[in-house]
N, C-alpha and C positions, 0 to 999 in steps of 0.2 A: 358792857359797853366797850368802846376801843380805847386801846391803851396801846400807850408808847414807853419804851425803855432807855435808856441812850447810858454808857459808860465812853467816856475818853481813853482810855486804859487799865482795862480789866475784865472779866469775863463775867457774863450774865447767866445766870440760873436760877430756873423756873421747876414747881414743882405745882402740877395742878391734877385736878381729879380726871380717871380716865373719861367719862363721858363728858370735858371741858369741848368746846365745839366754837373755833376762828378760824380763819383765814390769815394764816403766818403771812410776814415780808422779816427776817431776818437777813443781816448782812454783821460780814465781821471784814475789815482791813486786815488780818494776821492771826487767824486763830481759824478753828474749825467753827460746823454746825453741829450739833447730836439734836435729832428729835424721837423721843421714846414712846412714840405712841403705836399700836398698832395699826398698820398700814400707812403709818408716816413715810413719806420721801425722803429719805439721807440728804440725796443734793437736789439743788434747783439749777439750772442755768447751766449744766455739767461744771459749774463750781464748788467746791468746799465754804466759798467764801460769801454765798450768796443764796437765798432760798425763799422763792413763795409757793405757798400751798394751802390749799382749804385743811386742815383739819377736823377728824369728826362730820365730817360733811360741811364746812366752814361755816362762818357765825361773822360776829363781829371782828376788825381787824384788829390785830396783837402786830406791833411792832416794835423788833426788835435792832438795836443798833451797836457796834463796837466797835472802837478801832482799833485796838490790840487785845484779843480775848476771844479766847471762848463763848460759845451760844449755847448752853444746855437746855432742854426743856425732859421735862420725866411729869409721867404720870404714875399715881401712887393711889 
């Protein structure tokens, strides 16, 4: 189902199974995005800062938020 994440200051990281399948909205205030999925989009928006994308063919929305931090996601 959908899920939302939010840090005030600090960087978030995800680690889910390759065939996980959402519809990323990640945003970070001062930090990068990394998404490690095969045929994932680096950026969204032509920002570092900011990124939606279906993943896996998208699914439910995964929302991700930071205001100073990194946004990792890895699939393992």
């Amino acid at each position: 189902g959908p899920a939302n994440l939010a840090s005030g200051s600090g960087g978030i990281k995800l680690q889910l199974t390759p065939d996980a399948h959402f519809n990323l909205e990640a945003s970070t205030g001062s930090g990068d995005i990394h998404v490690n999925f095969p045929g994932a989009p680096q950026q969204g928006d032509n920002s570092r800062h900011h990124l939606t994308a279906p993943i896996n063919g998208g699914g439910p929305p995964l929302e991700i938020r930071t205001g100073s931090g990194d946004v990792q996601i890895d699939s393992h």
